[in-house]
N, C-alpha and C positions, 0 to 999 in steps of 0.2 A: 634509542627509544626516547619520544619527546619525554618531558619532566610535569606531571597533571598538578599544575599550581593550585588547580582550582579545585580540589581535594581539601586545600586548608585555608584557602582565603575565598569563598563565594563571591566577594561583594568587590574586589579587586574589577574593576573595569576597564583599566589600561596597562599595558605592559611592554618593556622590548623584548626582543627574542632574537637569537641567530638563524639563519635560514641551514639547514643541513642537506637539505635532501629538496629536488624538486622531481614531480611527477606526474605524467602525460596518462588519460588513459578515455578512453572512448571521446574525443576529442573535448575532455578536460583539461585544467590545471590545477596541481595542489601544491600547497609547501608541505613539509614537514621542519616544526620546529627544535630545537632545542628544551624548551619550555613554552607551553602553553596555558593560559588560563579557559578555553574555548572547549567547551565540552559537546564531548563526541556523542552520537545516539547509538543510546546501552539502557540497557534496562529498566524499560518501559519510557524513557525521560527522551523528550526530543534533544537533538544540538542546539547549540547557540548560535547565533550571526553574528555580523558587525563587521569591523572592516580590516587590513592590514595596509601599512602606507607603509612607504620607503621611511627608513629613519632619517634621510638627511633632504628630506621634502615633505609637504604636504600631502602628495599627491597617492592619495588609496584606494584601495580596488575592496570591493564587498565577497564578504566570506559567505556563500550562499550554502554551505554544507560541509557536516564533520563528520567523518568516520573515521575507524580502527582498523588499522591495515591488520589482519588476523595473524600473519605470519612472524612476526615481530611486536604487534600490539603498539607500533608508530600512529601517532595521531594526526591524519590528513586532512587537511584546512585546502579546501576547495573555494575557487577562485571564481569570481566574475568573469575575469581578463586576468592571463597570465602575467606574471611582475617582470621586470627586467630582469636577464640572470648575471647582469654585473652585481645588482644589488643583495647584501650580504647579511644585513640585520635590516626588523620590518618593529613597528610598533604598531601594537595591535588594541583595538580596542573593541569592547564586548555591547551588544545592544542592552543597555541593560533594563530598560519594558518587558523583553523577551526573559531574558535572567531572569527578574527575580518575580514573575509570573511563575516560570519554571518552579523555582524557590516555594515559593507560597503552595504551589499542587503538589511537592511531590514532600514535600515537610507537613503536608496534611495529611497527604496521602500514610507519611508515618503515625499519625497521632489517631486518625481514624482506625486504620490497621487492630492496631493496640485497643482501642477502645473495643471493637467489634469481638478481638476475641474475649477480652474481659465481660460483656454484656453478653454475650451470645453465643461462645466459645467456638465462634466462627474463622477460621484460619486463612490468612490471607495466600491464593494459588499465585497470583501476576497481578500488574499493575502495568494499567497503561495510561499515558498521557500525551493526548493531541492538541491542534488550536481548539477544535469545538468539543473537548469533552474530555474526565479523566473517570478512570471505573477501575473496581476491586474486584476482580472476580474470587467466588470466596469456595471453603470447602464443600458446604453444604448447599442442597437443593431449594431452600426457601427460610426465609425471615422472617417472621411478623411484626407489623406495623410497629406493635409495643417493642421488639425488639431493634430494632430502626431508632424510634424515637430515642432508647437508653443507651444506644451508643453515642448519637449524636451530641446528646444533652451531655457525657463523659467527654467528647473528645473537644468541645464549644469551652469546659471548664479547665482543662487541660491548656486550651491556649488561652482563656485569660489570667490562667496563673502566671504569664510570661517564663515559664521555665526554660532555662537555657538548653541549648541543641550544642555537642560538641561531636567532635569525631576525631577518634585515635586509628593507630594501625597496632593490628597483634599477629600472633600466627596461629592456623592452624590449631595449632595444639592449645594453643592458651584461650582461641575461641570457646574451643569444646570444653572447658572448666565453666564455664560465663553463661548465665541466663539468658538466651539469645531467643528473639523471636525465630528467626530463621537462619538458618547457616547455609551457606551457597554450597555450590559442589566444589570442590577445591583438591588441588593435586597437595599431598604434604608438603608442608615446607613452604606455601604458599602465604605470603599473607596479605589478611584482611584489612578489610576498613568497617570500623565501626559506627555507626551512629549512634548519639545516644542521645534520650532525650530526660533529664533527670528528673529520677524517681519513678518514670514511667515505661519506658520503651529503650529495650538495645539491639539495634539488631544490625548486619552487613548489610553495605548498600556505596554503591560508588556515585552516586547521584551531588547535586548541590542542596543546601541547605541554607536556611534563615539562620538567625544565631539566636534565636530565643523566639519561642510559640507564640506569643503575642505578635507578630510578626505575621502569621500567616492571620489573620484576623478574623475570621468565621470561617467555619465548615458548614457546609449546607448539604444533606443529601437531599439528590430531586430527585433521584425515582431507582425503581430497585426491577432487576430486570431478569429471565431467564435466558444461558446462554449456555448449551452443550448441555441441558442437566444441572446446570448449577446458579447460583445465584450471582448475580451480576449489583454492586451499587454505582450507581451512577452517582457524582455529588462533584461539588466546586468550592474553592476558596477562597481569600482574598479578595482581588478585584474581579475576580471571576463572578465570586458570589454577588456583589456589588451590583455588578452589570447584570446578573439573571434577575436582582429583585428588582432593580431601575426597570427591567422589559416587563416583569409579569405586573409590578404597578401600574404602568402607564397602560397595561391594557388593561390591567381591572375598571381604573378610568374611563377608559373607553366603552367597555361594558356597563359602567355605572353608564354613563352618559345615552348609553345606546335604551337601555332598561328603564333608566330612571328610577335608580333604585340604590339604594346601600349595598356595598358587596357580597355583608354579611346575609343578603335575602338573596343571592343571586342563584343560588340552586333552589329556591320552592320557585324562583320567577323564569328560569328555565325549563323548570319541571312544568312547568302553566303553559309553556310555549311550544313543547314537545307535543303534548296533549292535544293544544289548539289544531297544531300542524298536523299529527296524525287524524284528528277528527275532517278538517280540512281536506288530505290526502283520502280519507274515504272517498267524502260526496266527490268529489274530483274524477275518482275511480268508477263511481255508482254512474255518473254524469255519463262518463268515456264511455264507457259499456254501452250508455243507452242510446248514444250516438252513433258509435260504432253498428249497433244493433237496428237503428234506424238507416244509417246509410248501404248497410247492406238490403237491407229489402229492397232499397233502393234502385241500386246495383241487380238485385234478380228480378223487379218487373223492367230492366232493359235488357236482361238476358235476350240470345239469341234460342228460339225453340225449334227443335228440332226431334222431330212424332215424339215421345215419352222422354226425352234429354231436354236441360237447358245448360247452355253455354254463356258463361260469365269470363267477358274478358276485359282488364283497366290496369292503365299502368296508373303511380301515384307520386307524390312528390313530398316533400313535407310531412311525411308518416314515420313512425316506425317499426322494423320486424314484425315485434309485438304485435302489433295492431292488423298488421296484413294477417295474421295467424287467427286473429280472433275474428276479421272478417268472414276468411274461410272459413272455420270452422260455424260459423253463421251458415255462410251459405250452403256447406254441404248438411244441414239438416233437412235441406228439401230431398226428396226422392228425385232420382236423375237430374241432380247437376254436378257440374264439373265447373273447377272455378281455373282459372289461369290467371294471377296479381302478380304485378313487378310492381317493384321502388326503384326509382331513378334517382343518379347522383353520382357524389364519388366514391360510393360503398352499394352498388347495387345490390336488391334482393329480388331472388324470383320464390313464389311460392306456386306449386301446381297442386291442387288437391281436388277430390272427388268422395260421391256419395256412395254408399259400398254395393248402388243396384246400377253405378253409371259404368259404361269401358272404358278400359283404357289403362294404358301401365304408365305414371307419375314418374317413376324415376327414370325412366327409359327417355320418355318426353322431357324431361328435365335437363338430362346430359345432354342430348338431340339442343337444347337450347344454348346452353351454356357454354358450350365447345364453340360457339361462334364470339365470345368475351372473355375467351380463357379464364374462363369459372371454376369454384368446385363446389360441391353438394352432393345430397343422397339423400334418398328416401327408400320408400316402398310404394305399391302397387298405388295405395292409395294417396299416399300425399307425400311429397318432395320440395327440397327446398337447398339453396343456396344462392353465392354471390359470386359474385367476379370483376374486371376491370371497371374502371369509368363509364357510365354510358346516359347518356340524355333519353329523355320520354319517347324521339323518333326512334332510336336505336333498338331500345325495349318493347315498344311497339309494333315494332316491323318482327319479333323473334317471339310476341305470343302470336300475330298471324300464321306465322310459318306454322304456329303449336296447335293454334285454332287448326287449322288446313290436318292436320295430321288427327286431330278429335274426329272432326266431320266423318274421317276416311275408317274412325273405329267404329262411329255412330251407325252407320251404314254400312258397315259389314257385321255390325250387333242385329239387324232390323230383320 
C-alpha cells in the first residue's frame, strides 16, 4: 500500500517514488507507488494532477486522475500515456495552482464549519469541492441572514489570526476522549488523522491543508441554498474569493456605466426600470389587442358566407400561438362562424375553432389535418389545436382547403 506523504507535508511538490505495481483497466494506465504525495479523491476534496517523468530523463507523462483502489486502499496515479515498464523509479511532481487552491477551500471549508456550528449551532452533514464551487450542506433546514453574517464575520477573524493548522494520528479510542467535531465511522483499532486548528477546531479529516489560517485568506459566503430539506452554503476562499470579487466588480462597473449611476443607487435605479418596463409592457399589450382585434375584423369581412355561416380561412407567418388563439377567439364572437388559422414555419400551429351556433366537430377536423404533417393536438367539438413537422404557407394552405371542403359539406348538411 502506497505511503500518503501528503498527510504531513502539503506544500511538498516534488518527489521520487519506486514504481510497484502497474495497472491496465478499461483501456487505462496507472502506477501504484511506493510513496506518493498526490492525493486521491476522498472526501469531498478533488485529486491532484501533475506529472510523473522517468527518473533518469526528462521525459513525463501527465497524471490526469487519482483514486483508491478499495480493496487494498493502494493509491492509482492515472496516466496520460502509459510509462515504459523497464522504468523502475518516476519523480513526480504536484500542480501545485491546483494544490493549494485545494488547500485554501477545504482549510476554509474547516474554519467555516466551526464557526457555523459556534454561531448557529448548525452541524456540518458533507462537504464538497469542485473547479466551480465548494458548499456545506448543514443539519438544519434554514439560516438567517443575521445568522450567515455571524459566522462568516467568526470564521474572516479566525484566519486573520493566522493560527496554525497541524495534523496528528491517534486511534480510535484516544479520538473518542478528544473534543472532536466529527469522528468518521471507523472499524476499532483504526486510526485517525486529525486536523487541528488551534484553539479552535479538531476534527478527522484526511484532506490537505495550509499550515496556518492566514493562508487561506478570506472566506466569502455567496449564497445559501435549499437542498433535500436542508440548508445548503455556498461560499469560496482564497483566490477563489479574489476571482468572484474581481467578476462581480467589473460588473458592478459595467452596470454603473450602463445606469449612470453609483452602485450604491443601483436598486432604486432598477426598481425605476422595472416599473418603466412593466408600464411599457402594458400599452404594448393594450396596442396587440387592439390590433389583433382590428385585424380580425378584418379577416371576417373576407370571410367566405355561406346562408347563416361565415368561413374564415388564413395561414400566417411571423405570429405567435398566442396571437392565433386571440384572433379566434375574436372571430368566433360572431354568430356562425368557423375560423380555420395556421402558423407556418419550423414549429407549425393549426388552430380550428367555432362559434357554438356553427357545425362542425374541431377536433375531428384537426386530426383529419394534421395526420398529413405528423402532428399532434386535441381539442373539443369546438375548438382545437396543435402542431407538427416543418411546413411552408403552400403546405398549410393546401390542408385548410382540404378543411374548408370538409366545413362546406357540414354547412350544407346543417341547412
Amino acid at each position: 500500500m502506497s505511503e500518503r506523504r501528503y498527510y504531513w507535508d502539503a506544500y511538498q511538490t516534488q518527489f521520487t517514488a519506486q514504481v510497484v505495481e502497474r495497472v491496465q483497466a478499461n483501456g487505462r494506465s496507472a502506477l501504484i507507488l511506493d510513496q506518493t504525495y498526490f492525493y486521491p479523491t476522498s472526501g469531498g476534496q478533488p485529486h491532484d494532477t501533475g506529472t510523473l517523468a522517468n527518473a533518469a530523463s526528462t521525459q513525463a507523462t501527465a497524471v490526469i486522475d487519482v483514486t483508491v483502489r478499495e480493496d487494498d486502499g493502494a493509491i492509482l496515479h492515472w496516466l496520460a500515456s502509459p510509462i515504459s515498464p523497464e522504468i523502475r523509479h518516476v519523480n513526480g511532481r504536484i500542480d501545485w495552482p491546483r494544490r493549494f487552491d485545494h488547500m485554501q477551500q477545504h482549510s476554509g471549508q474547516h474554519i467555516l464549519s466551526q464557526a457555523l456550528l459556534r454561531t448557529a449551532n448548525a452541524a456540518t452533514i458533507s462537504f464538497h469541492l469542485s473547479a466551480d464551487s465548494v458548499t456545506i450542506d448543514l443539519d438544519l433546514p434554514q439560516l438567517s441572514p443575521q445568522q450567515l453574517i455571524a459566522a462568516e464575520t467568526l470564521a474572516n477573524e479566525i484566519v486573520w489570526e493566522n493560527r496554525p493548522i497541524t495534523a496528528r494520528q491517534v486511534t480510535l479510542a484516544e479520538a473518542a476522549r478528544l473534543n472532536l467535531r466529527k469522528i468518521p465511522e471507523a472499524a476499532p483499532g483504526d486510526a485517525l488523522r486529525l486536523v487541528e486548528i488551534a484553539g479552535f477546531d479538531l476534527t478527522a479529516c484526511g484532506g490537505t491543508h495550509v499550515a496556518h489560517t492566514g493562508a487561506v485568506g478570506l472566506i466569502k459566503i455567496v449564497k445559501l441554498e435549499r437542498m433535500r430539506g436542508q440548508a445548503r452554503v455556498v461560499f469560496c476562499c482564497g483566490s477563489r474569493a479574489l476571482a468572484d470579487y474581481r467578476q462581480k466588480q467589473e460588473t458592478l462597473q459595467e452596470m454603473g456605466a450602463l445606469l449612470t449611476t453609483h452602485f450604491a443607487e443601483f436598486p432604486n435605479g432598477v426598481r425605476g426600470l422595472q416599473a418603466e418596463l412593466q408600464a411599457a409592457n402594458r400599452l404594448v399589450k393594450q396596442q396587440m389587442e387592439q390590433l389583433l382585434a382590428l385585424e380580425a375584423e378584418q379577416l371576417w369581412a373576407q370571410g367566405e358566407v355561406y346562408g347563416r355561416y361565415t368561413l374564415v380561412t388564413h395561414t400566417f407567418t411571423g405570429k405567435e400561438a398566442a396571437q392565433l388563439r386571440q384572433l379566434a377567439n375574436h372571430l368566433t364572437r360572431h354568430s356562425g362562424a368557423i375560423a380555420l388559422l395556421a402558423l407556418a414555419g419550423e414549429k407549425p400551429f393549426l388552430l380550428f375553432s367555432r362559434a357554438a351556433d356553427a357545425p362542425g366537430q374541431m377536433n375531428e377536423l384537426l386530426q383529419m389535418a394534421l395526420a398529413q404533417i405528423g402532428g399532434k393536438g386535441g381539442g373539443t367539438a369546438v375548438t382545437a389545436q396543435g402542431g407538427g413537422a416543418p411546413a411552408d404557407l403552400a403546405q398549410l394552405q393546401t390542408l385548410l382547403n382540404q378543411a374548408k371542403v370538409v366545413c362546406i359539406e357540414r354547412i350544407a348538411s346543417s341547412e
